[in-house]
C-alpha positions, -999 to 999 in steps of 0.1 A, spaced: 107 -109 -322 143 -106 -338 156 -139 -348 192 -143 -372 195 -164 -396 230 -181 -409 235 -189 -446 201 -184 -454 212 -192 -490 238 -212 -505 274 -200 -512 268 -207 -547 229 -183 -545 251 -157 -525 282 -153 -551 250 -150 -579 238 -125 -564 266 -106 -556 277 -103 -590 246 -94 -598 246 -62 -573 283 -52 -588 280 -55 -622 288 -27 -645 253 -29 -658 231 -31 -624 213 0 -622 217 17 -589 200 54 -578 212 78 -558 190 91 -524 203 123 -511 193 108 -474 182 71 -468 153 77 -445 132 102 -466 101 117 -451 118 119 -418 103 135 -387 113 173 -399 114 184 -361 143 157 -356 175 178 -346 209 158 -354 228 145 -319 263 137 -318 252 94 -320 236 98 -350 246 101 -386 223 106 -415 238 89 -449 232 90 -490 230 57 -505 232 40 -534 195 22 -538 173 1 -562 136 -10 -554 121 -40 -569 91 -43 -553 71 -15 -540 31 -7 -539 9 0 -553 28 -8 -588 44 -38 -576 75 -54 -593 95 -27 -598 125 -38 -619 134 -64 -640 159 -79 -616 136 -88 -597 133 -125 -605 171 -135 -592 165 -123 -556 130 -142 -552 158 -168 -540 163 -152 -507 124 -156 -496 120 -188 -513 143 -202 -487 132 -179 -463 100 -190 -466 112 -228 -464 135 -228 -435 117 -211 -410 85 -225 -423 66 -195 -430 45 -184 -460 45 -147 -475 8 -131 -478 18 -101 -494 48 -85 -504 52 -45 -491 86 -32 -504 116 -55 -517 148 -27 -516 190 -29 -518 207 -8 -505 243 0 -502 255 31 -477 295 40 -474 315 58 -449 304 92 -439 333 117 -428 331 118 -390 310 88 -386 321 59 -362 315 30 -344 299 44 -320 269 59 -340 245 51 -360 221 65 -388 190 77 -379 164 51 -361 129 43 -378 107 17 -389 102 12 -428 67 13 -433 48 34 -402 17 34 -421 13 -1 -422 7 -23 -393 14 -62 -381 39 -64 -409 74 -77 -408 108 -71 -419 139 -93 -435 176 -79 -440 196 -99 -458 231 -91 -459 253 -95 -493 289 -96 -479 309 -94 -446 309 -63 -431 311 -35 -404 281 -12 -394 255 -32 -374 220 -34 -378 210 -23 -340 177 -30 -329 161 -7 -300 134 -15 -268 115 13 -286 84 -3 -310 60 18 -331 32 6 -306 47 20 -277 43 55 -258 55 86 -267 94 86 -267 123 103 -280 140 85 -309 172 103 -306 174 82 -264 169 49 -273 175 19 -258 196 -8 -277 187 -42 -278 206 -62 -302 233 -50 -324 244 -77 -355 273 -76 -374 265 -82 -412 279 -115 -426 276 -126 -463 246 -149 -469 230 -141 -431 197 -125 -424 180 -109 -397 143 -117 -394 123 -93 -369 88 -76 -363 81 -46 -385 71 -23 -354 106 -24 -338 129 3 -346 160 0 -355 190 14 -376 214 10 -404 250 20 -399 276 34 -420 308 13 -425 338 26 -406 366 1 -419 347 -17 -453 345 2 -482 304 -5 -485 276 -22 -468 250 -39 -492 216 -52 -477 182 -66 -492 158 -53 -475 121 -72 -474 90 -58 -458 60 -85 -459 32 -97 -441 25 -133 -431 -3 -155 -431 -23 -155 -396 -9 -196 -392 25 -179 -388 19 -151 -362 
């Protein structure tokens, strides 16, 4: 299941937030390489590009809320939950995330394929996308679930575009990528990993 979701927040919630996120005094972290603990027997191919980022959690277990910004995004999944009509169970990981062009990184690449939490099963995933953008979010064939396969030969199945105040709302087992910006000078996404009551399945 991927399903997108257009202006999953007002104009007004989206402009908050965005100052928020680039604000002199929002604290952001530096990770060497966005996907750590990465299969160490992966070998780089010429389609895929591994990135830095700029990050900052506020949600992760087992400590939970994570930073005190916490309380302004609780908007996204507030309507989340009220548009499509779904209820949280349990929050996983709440993280943004903002990646910029990589020398020798295009449009026809993408960084490294995964899933966010492989430990964790029958969960699911939101991206939320803070402003209009290039490097899609590209979804594969490939899930968690299936048979062995080689993640550096998968199969696309959806690529989307990021667009200010749009989301992305898909099945945690299904990998899928990030991308670098080629033409914008950053891409920002939420990221929310959660699990759902059994009503919702």
């Amino acid at each position: 299941m991927i399903k997108i979701i257009n202006n999953l927040i007002c104009k007004k919630q989206q402009e908050d937030l965005n100052k928020i996120v680039n604000s002199n005094h929002f604290p952001w972290y530096f990770l060497a390489n966005v996907l750590q603990g990465r299969d160490k027997n992966f070998k780089q191919f010429n389609n895929i590009t591994e990135t830095y980022a700029l990050v900052h959690t506020l949600f992760a277990l087992p400590e939970g809320v994570n930073s005190d910004f916490f309380k302004y995004f609780k908007v996204v999944t507030d309507s989340f939950e009220k548009k499509e009509n779904i209820k949280i169970k349990d929050l996983l990981r709440i993280r943004i995330r903002r990646t910029f062009f990589i020398k020798g990184h295009n449009n026809s690449k993408y960084n490294y394929p995964h899933i966010d939490l492989p430990e964790v099963q029958n969960y699911k995933s939101l991206v939320y996308y803070f402003e209009n953008s290039d490097g899609d979010t590209i979804f594969f064939k490939e899930k968690a679930t299936d048979n062995v396969f080689d993640l550096n030969n998968l199969s696309v199945e959806l690529r989307n575009k990021p667009k200010q105040g749009s989301a992305v709302y898909f099945d945690g087992d299904i990998y899928h990528s990030g991308n670098s910006p080629v033409d914008s000078v950053y891409r920002t996404v939420l990221n929310f990993d959660f699990t759902i009551h059994e009503n919702n399945r």
